[in-house]
Gaussian input, Z-matrix of N, CA and C with variables (Angstrom, degrees):
# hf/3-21g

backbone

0 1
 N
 C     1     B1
 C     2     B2     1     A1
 N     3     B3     2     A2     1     D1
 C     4     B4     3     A3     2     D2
 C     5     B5     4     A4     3     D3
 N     6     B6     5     A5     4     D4
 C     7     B7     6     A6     5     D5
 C     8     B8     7     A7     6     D6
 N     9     B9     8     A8     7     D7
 C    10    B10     9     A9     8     D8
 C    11    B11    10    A10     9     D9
 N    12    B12    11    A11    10    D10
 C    13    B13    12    A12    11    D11
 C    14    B14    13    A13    12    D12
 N    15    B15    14    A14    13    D13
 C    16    B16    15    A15    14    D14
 C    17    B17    16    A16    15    D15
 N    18    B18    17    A17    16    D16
 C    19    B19    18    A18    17    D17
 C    20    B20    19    A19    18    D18
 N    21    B21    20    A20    19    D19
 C    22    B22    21    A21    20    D20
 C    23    B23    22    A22    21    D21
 N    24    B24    23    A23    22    D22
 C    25    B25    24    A24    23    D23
 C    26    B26    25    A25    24    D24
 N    27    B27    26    A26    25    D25
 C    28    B28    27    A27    26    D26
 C    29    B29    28    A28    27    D27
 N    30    B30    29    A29    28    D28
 C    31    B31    30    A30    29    D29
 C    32    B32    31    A31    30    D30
 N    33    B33    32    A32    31    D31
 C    34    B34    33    A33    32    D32
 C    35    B35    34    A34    33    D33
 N    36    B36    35    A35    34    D34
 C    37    B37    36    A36    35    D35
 C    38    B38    37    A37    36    D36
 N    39    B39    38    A38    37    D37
 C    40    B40    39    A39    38    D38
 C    41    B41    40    A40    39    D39
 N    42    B42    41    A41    40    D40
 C    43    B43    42    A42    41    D41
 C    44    B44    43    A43    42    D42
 N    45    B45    44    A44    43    D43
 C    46    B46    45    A45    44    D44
 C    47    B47    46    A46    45    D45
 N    48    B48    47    A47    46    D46
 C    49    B49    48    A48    47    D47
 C    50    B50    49    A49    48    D48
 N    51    B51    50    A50    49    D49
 C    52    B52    51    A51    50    D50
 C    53    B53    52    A52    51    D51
 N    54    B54    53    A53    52    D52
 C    55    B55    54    A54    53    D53
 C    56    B56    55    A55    54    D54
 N    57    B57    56    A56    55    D55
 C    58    B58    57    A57    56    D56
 C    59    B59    58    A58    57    D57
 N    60    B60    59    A59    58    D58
 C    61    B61    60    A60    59    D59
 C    62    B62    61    A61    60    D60
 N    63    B63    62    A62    61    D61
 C    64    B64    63    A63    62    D62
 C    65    B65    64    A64    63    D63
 N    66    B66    65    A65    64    D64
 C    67    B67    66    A66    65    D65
 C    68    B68    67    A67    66    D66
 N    69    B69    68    A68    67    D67
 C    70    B70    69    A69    68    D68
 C    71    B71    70    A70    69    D69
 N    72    B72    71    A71    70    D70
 C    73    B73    72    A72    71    D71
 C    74    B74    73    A73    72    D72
 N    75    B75    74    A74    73    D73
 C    76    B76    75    A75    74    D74
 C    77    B77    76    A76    75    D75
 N    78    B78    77    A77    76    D76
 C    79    B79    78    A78    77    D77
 C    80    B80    79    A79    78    D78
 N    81    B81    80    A80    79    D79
 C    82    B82    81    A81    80    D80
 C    83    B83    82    A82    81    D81
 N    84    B84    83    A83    82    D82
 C    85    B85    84    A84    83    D83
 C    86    B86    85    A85    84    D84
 N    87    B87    86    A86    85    D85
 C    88    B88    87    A87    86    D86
 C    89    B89    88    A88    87    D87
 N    90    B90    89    A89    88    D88
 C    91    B91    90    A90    89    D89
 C    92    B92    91    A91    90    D90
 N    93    B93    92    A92    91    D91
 C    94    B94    93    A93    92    D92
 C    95    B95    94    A94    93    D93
 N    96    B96    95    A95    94    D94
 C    97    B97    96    A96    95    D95
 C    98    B98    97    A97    96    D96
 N    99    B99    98    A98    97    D97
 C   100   B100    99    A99    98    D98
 C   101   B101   100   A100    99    D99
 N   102   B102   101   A101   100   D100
 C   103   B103   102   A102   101   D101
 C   104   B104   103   A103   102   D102
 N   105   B105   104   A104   103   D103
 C   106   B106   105   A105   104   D104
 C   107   B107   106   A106   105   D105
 N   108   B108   107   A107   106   D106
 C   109   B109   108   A108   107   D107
 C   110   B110   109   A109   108   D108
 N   111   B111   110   A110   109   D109
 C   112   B112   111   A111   110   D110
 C   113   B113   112   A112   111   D111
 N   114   B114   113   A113   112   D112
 C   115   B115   114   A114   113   D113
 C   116   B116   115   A115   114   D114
 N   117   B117   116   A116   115   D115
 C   118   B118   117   A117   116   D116
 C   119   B119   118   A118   117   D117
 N   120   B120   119   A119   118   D118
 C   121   B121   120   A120   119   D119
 C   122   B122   121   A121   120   D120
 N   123   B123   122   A122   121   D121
 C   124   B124   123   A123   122   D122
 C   125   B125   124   A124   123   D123
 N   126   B126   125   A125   124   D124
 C   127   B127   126   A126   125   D125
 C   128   B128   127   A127   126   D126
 N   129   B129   128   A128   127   D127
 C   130   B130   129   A129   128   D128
 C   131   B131   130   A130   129   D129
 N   132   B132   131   A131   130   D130
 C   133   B133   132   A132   131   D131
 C   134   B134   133   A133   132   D132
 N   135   B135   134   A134   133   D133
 C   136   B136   135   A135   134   D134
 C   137   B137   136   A136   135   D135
 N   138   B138   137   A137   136   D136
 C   139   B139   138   A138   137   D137
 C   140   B140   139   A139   138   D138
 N   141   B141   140   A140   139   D139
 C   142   B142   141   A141   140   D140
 C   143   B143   142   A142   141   D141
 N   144   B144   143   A143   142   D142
 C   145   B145   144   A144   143   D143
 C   146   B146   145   A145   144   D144
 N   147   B147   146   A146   145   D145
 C   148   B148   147   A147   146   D146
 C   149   B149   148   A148   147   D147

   B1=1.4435
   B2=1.5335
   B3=0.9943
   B4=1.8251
   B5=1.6797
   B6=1.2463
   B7=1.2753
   B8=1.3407
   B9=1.5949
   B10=1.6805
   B11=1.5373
   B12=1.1464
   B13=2.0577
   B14=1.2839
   B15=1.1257
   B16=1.4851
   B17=1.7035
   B18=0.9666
   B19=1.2277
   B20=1.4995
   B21=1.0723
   B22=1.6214
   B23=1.8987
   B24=1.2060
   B25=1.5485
   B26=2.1485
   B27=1.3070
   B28=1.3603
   B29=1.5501
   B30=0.8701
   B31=1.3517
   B32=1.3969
   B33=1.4989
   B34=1.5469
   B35=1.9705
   B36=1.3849
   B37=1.2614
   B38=1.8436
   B39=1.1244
   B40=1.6258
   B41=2.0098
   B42=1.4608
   B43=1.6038
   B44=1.1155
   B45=1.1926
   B46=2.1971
   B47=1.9362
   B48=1.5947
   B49=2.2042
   B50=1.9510
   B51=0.9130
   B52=1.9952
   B53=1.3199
   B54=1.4694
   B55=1.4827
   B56=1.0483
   B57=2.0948
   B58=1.2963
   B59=1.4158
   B60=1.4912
   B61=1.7614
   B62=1.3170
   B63=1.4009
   B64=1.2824
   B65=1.6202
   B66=0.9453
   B67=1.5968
   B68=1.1658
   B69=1.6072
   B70=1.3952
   B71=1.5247
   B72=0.9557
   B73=1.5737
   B74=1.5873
   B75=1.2284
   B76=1.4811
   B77=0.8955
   B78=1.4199
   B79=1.8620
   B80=1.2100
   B81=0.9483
   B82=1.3212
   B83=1.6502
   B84=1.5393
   B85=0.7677
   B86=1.6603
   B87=1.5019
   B88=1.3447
   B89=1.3360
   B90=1.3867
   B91=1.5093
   B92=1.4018
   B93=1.0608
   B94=1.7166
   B95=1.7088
   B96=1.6629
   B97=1.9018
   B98=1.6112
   B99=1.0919
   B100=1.7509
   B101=1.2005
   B102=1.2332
   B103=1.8330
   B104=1.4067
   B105=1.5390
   B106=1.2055
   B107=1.7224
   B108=1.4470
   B109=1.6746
   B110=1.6085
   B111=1.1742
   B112=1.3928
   B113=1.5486
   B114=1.2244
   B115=1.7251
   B116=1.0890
   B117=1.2617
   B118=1.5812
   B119=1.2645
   B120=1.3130
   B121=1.6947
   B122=1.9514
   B123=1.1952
   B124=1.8145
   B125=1.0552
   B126=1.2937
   B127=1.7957
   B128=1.4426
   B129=1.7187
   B130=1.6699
   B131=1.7582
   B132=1.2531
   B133=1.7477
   B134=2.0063
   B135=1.1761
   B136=1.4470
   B137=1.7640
   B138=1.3906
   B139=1.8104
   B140=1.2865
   B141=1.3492
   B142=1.0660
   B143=1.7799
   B144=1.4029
   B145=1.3925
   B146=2.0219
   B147=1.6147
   B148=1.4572
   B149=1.7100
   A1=108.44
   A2=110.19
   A3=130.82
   A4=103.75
   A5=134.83
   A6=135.69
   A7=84.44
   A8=123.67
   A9=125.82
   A10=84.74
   A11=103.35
   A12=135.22
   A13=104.02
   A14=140.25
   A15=149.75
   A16=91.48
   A17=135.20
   A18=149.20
   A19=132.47
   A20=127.94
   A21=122.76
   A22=127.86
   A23=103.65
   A24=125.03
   A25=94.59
   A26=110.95
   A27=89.29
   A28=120.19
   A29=141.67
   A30=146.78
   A31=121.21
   A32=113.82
   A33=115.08
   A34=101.30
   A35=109.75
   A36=107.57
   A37=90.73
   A38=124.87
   A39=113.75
   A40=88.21
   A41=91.88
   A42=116.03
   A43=108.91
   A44=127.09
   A45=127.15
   A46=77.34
   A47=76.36
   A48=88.98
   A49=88.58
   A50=111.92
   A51=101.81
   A52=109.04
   A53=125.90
   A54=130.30
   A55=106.58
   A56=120.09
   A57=102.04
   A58=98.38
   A59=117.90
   A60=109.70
   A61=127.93
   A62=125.67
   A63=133.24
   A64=116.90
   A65=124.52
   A66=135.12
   A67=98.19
   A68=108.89
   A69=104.13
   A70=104.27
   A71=132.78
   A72=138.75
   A73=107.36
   A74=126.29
   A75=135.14
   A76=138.92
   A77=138.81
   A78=135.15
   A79=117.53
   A80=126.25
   A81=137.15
   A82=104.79
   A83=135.94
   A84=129.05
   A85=124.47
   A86=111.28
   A87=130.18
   A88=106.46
   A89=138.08
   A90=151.04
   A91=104.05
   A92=106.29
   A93=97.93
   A94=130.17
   A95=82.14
   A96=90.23
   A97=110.40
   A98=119.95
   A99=116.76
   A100=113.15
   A101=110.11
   A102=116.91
   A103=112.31
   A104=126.32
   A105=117.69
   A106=105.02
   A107=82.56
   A108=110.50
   A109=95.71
   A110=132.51
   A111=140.81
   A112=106.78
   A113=121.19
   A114=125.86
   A115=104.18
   A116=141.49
   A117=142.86
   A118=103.84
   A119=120.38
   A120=122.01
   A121=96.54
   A122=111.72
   A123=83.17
   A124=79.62
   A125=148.53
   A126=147.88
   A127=128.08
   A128=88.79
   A129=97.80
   A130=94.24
   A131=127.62
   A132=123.90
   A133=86.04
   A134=110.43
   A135=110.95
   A136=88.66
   A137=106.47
   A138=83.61
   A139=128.57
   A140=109.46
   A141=135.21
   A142=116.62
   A143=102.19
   A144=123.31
   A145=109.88
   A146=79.98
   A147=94.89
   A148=112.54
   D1=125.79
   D2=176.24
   D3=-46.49
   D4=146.13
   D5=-171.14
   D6=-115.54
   D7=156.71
   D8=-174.55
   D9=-144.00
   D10=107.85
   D11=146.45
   D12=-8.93
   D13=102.91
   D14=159.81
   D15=-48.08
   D16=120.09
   D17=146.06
   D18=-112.75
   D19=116.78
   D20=170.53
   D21=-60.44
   D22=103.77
   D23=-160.58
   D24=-82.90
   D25=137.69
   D26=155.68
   D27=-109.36
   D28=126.67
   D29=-172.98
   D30=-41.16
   D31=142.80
   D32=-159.68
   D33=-149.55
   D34=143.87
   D35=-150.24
   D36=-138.47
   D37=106.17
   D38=-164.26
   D39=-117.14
   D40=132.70
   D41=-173.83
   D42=-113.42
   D43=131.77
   D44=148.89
   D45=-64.62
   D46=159.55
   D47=162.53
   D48=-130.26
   D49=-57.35
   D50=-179.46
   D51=-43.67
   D52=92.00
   D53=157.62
   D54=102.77
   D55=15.44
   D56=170.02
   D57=-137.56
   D58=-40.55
   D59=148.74
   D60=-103.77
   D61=24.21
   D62=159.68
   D63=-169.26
   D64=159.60
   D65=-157.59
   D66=-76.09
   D67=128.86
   D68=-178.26
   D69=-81.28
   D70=144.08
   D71=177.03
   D72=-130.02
   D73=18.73
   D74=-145.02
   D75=56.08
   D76=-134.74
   D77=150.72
   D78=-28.36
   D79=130.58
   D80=-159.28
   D81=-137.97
   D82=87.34
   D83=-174.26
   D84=-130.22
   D85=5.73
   D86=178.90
   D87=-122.10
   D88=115.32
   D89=140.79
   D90=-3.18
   D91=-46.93
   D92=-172.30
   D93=-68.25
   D94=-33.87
   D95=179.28
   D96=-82.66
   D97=0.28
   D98=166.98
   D99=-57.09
   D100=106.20
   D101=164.32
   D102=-102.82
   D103=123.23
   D104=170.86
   D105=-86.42
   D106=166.61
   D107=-170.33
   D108=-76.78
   D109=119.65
   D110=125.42
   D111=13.61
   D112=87.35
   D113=-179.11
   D114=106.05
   D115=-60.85
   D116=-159.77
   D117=-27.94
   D118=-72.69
   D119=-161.72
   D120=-57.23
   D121=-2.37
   D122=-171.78
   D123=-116.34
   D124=-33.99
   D125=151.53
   D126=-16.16
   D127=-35.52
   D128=-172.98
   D129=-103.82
   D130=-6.86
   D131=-171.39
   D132=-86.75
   D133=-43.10
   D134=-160.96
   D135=-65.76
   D136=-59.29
   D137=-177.58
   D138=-34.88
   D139=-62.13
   D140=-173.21
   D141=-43.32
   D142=-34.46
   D143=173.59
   D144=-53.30
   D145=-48.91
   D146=-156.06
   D147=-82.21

């Protein structure tokens, strides 16, 4: 059996944002019409934590 290199990884967290941290409304091309989703922003502090 192959031995695998202990290496130190840094952690990586891959998101959709249309309909999963903000409302998809379609094209999305003005700053202003971004609505986040209800939790997201404290969703994304807890990752970020972790």
């Amino acid at each position: 059996m192959n031995q695998v290199k202990s290496e130190k990884f840094n952690k990586a967290a891959f998101l959709d944002r249309d309909g999963t941290l903000n409302e998809d409304t379609g094209y999305l091309y003005k700053i202003k019409d971004f609505r986040w989703i209800k939790g997201a922003v404290n969703a994304l502090r807890i990752l970020k934590k972790n």
